[in-house]
Residue frames as a rotation matrix with the C-alpha (Angstrom) as fourth column:
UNK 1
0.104 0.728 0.677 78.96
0.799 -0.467 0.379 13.74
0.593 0.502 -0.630 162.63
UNK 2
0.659 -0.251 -0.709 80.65
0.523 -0.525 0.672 16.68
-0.541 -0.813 -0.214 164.87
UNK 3
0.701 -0.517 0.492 82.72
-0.141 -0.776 -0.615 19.80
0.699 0.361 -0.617 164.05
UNK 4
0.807 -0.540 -0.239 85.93
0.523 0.465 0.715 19.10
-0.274 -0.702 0.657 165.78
UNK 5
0.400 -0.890 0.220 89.41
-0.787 -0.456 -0.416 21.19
0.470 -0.007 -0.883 166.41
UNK 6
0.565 -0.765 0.309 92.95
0.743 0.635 0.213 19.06
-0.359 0.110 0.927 166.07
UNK 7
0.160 -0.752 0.640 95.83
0.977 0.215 0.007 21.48
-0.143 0.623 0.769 166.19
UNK 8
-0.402 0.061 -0.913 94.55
-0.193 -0.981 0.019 24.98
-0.895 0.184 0.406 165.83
UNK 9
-0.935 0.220 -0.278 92.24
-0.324 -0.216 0.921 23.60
0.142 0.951 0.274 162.58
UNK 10
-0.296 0.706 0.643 88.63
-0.525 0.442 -0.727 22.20
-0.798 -0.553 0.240 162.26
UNK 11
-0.926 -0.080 -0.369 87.08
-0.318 0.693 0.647 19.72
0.204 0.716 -0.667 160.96
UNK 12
0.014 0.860 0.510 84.10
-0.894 0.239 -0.379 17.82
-0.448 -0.450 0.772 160.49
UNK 13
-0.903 -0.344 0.258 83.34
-0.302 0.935 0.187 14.40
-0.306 0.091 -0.948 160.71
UNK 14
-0.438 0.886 -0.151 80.68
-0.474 -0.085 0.876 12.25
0.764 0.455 0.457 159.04
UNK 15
0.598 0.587 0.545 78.51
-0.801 0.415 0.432 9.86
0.027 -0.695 0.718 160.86
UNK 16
0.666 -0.591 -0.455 81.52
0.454 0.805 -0.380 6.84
0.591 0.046 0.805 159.97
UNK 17
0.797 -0.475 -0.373 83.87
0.014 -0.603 0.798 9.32
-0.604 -0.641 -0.473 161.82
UNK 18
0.520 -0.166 0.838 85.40
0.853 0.048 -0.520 10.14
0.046 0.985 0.166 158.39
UNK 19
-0.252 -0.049 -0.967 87.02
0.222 -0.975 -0.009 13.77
-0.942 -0.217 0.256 158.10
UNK 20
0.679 0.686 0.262 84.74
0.390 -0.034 -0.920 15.41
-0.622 0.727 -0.290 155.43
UNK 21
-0.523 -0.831 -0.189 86.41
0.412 -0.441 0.797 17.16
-0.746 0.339 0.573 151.94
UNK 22
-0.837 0.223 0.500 85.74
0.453 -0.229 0.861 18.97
0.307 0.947 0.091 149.03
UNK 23
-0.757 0.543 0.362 81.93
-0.525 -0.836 0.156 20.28
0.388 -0.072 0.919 149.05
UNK 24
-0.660 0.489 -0.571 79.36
0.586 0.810 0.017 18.83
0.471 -0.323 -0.821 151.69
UNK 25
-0.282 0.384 0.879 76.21
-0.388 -0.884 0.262 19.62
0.878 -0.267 0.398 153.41
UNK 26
-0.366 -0.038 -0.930 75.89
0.708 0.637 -0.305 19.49
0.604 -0.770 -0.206 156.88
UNK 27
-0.495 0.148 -0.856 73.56
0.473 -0.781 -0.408 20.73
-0.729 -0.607 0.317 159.56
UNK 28
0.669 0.661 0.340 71.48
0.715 -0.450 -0.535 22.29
-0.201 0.601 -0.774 156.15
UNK 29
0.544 -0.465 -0.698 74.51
-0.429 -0.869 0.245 24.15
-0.721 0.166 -0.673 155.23
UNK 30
0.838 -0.545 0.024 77.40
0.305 0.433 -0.848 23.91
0.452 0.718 0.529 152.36
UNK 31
0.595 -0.620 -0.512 80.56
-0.313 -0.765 0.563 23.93
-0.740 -0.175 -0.649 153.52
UNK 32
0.745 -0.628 -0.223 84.00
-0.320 -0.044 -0.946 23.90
0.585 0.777 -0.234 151.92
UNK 33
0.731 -0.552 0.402 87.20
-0.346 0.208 0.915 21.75
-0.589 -0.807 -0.039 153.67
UNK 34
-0.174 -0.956 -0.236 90.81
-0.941 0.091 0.327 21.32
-0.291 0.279 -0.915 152.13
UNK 35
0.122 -0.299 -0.946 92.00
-0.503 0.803 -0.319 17.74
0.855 0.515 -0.053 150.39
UNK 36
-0.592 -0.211 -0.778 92.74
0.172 0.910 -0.378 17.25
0.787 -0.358 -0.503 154.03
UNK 37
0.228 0.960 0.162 89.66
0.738 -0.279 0.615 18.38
0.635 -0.021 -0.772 155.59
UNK 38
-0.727 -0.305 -0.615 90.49
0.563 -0.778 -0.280 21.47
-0.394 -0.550 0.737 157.15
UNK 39
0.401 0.808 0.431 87.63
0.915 -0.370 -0.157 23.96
0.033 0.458 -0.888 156.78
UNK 40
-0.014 -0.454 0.891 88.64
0.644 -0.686 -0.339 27.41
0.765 0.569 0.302 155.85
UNK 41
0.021 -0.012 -1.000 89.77
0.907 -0.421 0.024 29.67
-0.421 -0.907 0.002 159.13
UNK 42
-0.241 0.335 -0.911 89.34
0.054 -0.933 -0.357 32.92
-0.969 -0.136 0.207 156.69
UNK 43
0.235 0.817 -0.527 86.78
-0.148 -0.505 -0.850 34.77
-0.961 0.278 0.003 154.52
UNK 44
-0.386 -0.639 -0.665 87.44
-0.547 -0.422 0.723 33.98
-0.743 0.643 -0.187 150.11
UNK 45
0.846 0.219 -0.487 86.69
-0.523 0.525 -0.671 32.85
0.109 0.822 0.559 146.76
UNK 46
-0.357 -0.833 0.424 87.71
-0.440 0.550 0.710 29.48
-0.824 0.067 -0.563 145.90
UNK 47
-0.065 0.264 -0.962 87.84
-0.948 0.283 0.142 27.29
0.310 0.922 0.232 142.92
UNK 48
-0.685 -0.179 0.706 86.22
-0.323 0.944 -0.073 23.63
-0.653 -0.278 -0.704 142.90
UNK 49
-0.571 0.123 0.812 85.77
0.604 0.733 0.313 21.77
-0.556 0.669 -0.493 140.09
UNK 50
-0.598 0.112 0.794 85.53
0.758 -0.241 0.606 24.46
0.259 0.964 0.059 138.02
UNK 51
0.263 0.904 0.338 83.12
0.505 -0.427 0.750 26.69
0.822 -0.027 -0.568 139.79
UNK 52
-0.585 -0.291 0.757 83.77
-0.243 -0.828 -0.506 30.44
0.774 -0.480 0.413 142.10
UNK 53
0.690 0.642 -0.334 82.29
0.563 -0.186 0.805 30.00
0.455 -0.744 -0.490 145.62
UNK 54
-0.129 -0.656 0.743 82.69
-0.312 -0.684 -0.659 31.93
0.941 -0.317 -0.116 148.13
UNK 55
0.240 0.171 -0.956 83.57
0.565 0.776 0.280 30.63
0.789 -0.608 0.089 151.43
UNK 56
0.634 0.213 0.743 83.10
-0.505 -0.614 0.606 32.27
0.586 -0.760 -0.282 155.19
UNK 57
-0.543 -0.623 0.563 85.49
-0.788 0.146 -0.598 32.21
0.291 -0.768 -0.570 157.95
UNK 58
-0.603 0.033 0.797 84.83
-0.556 0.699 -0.450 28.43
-0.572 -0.714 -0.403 159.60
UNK 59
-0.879 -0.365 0.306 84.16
-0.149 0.821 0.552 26.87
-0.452 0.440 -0.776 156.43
UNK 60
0.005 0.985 0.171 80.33
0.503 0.145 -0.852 27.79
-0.864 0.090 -0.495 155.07
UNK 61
-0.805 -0.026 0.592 79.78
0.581 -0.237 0.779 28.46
0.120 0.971 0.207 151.50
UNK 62
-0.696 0.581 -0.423 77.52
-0.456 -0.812 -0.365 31.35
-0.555 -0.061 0.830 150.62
UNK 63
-0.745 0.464 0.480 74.42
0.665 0.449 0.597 30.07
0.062 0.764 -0.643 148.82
UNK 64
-0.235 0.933 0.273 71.83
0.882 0.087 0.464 32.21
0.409 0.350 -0.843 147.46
UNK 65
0.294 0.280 -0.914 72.70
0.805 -0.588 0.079 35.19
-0.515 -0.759 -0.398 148.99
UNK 66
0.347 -0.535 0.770 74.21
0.322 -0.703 -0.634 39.08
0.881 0.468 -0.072 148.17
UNK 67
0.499 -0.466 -0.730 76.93
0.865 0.210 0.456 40.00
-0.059 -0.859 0.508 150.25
UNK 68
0.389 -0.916 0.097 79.93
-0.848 -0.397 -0.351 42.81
0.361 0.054 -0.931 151.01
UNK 69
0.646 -0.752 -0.129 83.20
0.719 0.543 0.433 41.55
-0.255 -0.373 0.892 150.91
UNK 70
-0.345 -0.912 -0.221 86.34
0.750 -0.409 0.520 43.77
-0.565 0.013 0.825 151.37
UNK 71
-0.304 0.412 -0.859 83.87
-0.117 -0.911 -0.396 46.81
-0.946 -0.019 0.325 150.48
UNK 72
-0.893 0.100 -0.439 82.48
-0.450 -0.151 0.880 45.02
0.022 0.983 0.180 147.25
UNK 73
-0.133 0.967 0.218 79.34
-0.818 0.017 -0.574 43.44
-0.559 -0.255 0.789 146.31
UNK 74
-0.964 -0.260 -0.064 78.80
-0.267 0.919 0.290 39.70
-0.016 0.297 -0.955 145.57
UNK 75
-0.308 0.626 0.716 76.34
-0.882 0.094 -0.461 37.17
-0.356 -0.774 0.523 145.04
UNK 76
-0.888 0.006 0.459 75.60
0.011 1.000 0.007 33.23
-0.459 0.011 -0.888 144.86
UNK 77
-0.354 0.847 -0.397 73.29
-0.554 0.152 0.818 31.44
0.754 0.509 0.416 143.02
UNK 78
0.823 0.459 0.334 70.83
-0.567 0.698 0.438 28.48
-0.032 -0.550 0.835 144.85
UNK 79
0.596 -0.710 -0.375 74.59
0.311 0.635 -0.707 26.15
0.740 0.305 0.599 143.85
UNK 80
0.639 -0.446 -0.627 76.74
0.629 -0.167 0.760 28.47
-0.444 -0.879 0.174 145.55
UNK 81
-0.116 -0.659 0.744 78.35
0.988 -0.156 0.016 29.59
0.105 0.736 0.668 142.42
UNK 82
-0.127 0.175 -0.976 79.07
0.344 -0.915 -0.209 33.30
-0.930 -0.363 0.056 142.23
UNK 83
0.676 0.719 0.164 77.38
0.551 -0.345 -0.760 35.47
-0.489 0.604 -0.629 139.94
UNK 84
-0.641 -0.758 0.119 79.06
0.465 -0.261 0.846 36.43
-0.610 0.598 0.520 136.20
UNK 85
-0.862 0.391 0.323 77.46
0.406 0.150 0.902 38.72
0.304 0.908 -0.287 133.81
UNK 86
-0.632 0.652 0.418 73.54
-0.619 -0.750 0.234 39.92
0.466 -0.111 0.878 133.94
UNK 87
-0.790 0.349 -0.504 71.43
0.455 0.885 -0.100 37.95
0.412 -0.308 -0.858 136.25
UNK 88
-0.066 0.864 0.499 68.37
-0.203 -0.501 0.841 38.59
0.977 -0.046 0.208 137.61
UNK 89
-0.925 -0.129 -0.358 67.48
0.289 0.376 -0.880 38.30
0.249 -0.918 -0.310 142.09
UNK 90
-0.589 0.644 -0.489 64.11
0.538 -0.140 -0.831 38.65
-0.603 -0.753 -0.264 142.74
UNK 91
0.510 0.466 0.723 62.72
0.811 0.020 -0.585 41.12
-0.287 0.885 -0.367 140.77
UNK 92
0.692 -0.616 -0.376 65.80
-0.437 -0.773 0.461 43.24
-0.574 -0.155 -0.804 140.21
UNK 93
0.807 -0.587 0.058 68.73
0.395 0.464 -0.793 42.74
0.439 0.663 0.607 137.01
UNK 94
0.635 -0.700 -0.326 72.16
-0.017 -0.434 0.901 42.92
-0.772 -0.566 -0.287 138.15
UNK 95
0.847 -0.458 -0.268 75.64
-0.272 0.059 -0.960 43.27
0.456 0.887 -0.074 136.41
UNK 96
0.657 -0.751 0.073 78.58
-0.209 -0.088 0.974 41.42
-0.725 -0.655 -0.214 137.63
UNK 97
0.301 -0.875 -0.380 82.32
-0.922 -0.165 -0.351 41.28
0.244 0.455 -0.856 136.22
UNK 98
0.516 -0.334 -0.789 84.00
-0.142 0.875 -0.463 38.51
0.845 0.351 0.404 134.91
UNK 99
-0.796 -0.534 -0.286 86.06
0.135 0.304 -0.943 38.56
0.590 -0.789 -0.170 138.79
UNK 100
-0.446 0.608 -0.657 82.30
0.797 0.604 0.017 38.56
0.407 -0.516 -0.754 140.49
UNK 101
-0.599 0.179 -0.780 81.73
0.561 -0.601 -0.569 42.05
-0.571 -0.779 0.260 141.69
UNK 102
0.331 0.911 0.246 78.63
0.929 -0.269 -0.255 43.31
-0.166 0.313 -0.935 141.18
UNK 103
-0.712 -0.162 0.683 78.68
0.283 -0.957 0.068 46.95
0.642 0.242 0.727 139.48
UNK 104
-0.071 0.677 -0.733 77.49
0.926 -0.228 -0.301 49.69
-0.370 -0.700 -0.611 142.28
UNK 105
-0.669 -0.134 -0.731 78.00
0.157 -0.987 0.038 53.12
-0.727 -0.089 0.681 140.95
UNK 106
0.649 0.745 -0.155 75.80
0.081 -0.270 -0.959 55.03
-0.756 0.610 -0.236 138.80
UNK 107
-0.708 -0.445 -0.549 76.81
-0.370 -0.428 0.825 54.70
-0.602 0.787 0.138 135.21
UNK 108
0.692 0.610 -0.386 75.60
-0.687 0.395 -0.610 53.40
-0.220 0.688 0.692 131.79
UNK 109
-0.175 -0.829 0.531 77.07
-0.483 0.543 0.687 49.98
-0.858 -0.136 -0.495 130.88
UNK 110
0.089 0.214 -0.973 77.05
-0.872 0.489 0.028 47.84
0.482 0.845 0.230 127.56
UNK 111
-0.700 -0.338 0.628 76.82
-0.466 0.884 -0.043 43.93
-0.541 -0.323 -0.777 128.11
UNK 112
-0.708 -0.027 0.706 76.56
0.606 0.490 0.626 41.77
-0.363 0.871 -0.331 124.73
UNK 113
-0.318 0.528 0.788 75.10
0.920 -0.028 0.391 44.12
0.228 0.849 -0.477 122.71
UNK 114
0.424 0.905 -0.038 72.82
0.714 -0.308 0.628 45.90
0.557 -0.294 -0.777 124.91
UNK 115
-0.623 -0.381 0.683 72.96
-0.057 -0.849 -0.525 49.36
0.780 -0.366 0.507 127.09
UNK 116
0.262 0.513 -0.817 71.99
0.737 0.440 0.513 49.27
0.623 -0.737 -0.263 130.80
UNK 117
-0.563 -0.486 0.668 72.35
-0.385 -0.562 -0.733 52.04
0.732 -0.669 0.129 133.27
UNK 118
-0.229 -0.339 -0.912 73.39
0.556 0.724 -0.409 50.76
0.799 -0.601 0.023 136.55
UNK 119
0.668 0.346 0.659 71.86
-0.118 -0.825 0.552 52.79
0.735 -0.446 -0.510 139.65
UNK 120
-0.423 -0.771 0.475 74.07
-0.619 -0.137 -0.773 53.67
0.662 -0.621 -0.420 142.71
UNK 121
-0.374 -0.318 0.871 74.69
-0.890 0.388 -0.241 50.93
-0.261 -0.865 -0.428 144.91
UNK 122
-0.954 -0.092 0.286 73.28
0.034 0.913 0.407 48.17
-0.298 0.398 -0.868 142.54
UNK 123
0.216 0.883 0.417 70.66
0.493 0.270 -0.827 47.07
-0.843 0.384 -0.377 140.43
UNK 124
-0.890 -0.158 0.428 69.65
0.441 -0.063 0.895 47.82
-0.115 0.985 0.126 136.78
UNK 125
-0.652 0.636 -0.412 66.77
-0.595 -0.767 -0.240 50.33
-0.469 0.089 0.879 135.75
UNK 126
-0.925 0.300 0.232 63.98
0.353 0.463 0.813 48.78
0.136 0.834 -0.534 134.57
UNK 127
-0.128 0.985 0.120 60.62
0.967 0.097 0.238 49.68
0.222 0.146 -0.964 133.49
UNK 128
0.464 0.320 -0.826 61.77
0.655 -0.752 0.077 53.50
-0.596 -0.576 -0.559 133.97
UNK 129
0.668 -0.551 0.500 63.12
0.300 -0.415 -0.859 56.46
0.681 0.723 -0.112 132.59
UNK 130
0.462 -0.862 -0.207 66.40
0.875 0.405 0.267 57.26
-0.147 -0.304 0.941 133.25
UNK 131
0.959 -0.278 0.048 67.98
-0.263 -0.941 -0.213 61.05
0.104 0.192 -0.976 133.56
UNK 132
0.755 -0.653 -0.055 72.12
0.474 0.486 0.734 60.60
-0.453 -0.580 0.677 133.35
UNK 133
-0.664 -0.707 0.244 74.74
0.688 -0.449 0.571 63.04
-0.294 0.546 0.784 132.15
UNK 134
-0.427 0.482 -0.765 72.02
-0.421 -0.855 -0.303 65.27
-0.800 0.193 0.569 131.22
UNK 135
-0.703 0.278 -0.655 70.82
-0.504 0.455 0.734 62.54
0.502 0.846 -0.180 128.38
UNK 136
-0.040 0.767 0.640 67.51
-0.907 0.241 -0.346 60.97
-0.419 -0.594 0.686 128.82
UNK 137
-0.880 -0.341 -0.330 67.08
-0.455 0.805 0.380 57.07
0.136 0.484 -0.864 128.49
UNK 138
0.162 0.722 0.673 64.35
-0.963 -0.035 0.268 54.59
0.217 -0.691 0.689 128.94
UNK 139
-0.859 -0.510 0.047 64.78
-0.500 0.814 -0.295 51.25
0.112 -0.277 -0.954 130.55
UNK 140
0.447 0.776 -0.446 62.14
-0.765 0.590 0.260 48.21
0.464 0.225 0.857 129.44
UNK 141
0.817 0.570 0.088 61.25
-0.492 0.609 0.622 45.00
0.301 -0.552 0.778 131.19
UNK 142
0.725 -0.664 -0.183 64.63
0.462 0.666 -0.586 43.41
0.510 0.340 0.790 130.29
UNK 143
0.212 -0.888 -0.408 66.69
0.838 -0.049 0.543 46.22
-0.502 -0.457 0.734 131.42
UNK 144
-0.272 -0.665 0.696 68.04
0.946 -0.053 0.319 47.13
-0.176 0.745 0.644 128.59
UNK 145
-0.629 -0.240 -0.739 68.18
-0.051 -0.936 0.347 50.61
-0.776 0.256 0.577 127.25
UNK 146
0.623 0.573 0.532 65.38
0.620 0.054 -0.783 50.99
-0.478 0.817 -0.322 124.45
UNK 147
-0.284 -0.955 0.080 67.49
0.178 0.030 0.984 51.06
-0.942 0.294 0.162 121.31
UNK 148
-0.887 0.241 0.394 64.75
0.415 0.038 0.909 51.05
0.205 0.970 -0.134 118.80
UNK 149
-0.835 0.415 0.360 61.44
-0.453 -0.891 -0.024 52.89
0.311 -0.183 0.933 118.61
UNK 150
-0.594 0.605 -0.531 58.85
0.666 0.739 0.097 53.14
0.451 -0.296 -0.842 120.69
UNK 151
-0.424 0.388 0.818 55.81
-0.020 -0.908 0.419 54.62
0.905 0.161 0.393 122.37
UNK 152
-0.769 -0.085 -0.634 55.16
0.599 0.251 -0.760 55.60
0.224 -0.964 -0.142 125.52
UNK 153
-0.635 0.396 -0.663 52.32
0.330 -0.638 -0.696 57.56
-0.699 -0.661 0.274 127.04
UNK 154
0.811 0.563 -0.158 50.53
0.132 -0.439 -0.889 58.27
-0.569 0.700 -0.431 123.68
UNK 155
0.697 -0.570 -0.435 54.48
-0.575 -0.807 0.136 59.41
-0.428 0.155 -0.890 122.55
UNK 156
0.922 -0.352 0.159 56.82
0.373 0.919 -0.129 57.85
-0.100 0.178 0.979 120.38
UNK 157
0.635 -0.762 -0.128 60.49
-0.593 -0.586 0.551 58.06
-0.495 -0.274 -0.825 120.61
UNK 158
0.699 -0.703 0.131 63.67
0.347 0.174 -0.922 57.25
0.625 0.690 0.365 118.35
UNK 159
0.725 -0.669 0.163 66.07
-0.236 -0.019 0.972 56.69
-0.647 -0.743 -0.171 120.86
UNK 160
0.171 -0.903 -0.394 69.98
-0.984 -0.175 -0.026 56.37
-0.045 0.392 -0.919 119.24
UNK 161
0.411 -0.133 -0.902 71.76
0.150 0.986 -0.077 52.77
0.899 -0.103 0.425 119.28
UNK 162
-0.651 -0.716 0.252 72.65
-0.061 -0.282 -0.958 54.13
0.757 -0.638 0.140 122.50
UNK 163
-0.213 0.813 -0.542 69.52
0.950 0.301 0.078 54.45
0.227 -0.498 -0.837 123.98
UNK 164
-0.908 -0.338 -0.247 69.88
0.385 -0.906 -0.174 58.37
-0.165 -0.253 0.953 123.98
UNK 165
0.153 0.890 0.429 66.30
0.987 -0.116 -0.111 60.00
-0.049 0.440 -0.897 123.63
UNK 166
-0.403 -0.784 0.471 66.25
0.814 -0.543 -0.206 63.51
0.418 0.300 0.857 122.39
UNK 167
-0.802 0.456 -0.386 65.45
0.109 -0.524 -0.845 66.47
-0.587 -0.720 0.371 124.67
UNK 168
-0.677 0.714 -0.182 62.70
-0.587 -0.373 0.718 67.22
0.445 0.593 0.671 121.59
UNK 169
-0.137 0.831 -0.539 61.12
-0.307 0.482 0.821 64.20
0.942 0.278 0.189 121.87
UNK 170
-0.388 0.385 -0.838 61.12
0.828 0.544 -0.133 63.86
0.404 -0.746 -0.530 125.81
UNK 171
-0.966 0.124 -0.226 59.83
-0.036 -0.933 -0.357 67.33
-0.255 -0.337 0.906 126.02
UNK 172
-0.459 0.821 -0.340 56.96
-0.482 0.091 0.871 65.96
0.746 0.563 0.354 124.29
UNK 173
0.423 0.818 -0.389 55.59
0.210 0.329 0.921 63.84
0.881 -0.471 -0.033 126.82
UNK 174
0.104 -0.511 -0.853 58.12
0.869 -0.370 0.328 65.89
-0.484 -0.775 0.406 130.37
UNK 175
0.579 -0.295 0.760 57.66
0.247 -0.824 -0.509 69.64
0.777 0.483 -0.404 129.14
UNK 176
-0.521 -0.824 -0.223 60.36
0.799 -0.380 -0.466 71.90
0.299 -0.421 0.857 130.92
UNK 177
0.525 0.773 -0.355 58.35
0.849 -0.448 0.281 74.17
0.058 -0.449 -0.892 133.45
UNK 178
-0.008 -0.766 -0.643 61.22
0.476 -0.569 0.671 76.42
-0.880 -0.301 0.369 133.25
UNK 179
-0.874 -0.246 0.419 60.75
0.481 -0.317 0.817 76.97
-0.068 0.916 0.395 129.53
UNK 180
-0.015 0.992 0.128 57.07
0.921 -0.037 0.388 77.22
0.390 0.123 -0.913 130.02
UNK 181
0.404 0.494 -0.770 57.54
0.781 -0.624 0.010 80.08
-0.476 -0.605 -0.638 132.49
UNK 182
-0.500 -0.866 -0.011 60.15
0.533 -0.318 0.784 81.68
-0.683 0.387 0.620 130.02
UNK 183
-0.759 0.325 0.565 58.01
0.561 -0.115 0.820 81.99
0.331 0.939 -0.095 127.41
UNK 184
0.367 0.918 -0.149 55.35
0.893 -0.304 0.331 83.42
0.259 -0.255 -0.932 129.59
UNK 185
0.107 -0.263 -0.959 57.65
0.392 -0.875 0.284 86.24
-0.914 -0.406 0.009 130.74
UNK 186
-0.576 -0.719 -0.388 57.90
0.469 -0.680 0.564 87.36
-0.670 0.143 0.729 127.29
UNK 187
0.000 0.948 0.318 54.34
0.954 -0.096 0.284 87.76
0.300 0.304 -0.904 126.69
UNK 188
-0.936 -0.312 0.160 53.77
0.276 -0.937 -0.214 91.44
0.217 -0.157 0.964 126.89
UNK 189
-0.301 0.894 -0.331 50.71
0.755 0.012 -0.656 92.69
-0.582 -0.448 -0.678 128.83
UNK 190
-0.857 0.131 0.498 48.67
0.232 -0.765 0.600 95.37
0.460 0.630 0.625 126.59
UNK 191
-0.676 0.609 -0.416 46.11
0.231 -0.361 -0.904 97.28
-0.700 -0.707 0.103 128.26
C-alpha cells in the first residue's frame, strides 16, 4: 500500500504488495498505471476501456474538474471521463468538441439542431440577451438561442431559425438613445 520508484518509474502497491494497473483509487484519488504498473511520468489523455481521461504527471486522473492543458480548456465528469458535446457544471452550459476542448472564444455555435452563442473564455449564454456581429439574440434556460416566438418584457419577438431578432422588434423593448436624440435635433424650435 506505498507509492514506490524501481528504475526511474513509480509504482504503487496494494496492501498484498501487488503492483497496481489499469484504473484504481488510492489515498481518495484515481489514478492511471500501464499493463505493467508504471504510473504516467507526463501530463495526457488516455484511452481505457473505451473512455477519454485525462491523466497528470505521477499518475492522477482528473475527476470532476475544468482544467488548461497546453493552452486549452478541458473537463471531467464525477467518472473521470472527459467532457463531449453540451454539458452542463454547476449552473453554467458548456460546449466541447468531439477531441474534448471546450469552445472559449466568442462566437455563435449550432449543436444538434440548436444555436448557442459561446462567451469568451467559456460558457454558454443563458437566460440573456445576446449583442454579436451587430445581430441581437436571446438565450433561454437551456441555452439555446430562441428560435421560435416569444415574449419578453410585455414584447414579443419572431426571432429567425437562427435566433436573429430584428433591430425593429428589439427597439421595441432597447430603444436607441442615439435615434431618440436624432429625432429631437430635428424638431424645430418656433417662437
Amino acid at each position: 500500500n506505498q507509492k514506490f520508484k524501481y528504475k526511474g518509474n513509480v509504482y504503487i502497491a496494494n496492501k498484498y504488495g501487488s503492483v497496481r494497473t489499469g484504473m484504481f483509487k488510492w489515498k481518495g484519488d484515481l489514478y492511471y498505471a500501464s499493463d505493467r504498473g508504471v504510473l504516467k511520468s507526463d501530463s495526457g489523455i488516455i484511452n481505457y476501456e473505451g473512455y477519454d481521461y485525462f491523466v497528470w504527471s505521477g499518475g492522477i486522473v482528473s475527476v470532476n474538474k475544468m482544467f488548461y492543458w497546453n493552452g486549452k480548456l478541458y473537463a471531467s465528469d464525477e467518472n473521470g471521463h472527459l467532457r463531449t458535446g453540451l454539458f452542463k457544471r454547476g449552473n453554467t452550459y458548456y460546449i466541447a468538441d468531439a477531441d474534448h476542448t471546450i469552445h472559449t472564444t466568442a462566437e455563435i455555435l449550432s449543436y444538434n439542431g440548436k444555436y448557442y452563442y459561446n462567451k469568451k473564455g467559456g460558457g454558454l449564454a443563458r437566460n440573456e440577451w445576446v449583442d454579436y456581429n451587430d445581430k441581437h439574440y436571446y438565450a433561454g434556460d437551456d441555452a439555446a438561442l430562441k428560435t421560435t416566438t416569444f415574449t419578453k418584457s410585455g414584447v414579443t419577438f419572431n426571432p429567425s431559425s437562427t435566433g436573429v431578432i430584428s433591430d425593429e422588434e428589439y427597439k421595441k423593448l432597447f430603444p436607441d438613445p442615439a435615434e431618440d436624440e436624432a429625432a429631437d435635433d430635428d424638431v424645430e424650435d418656433v417662437d
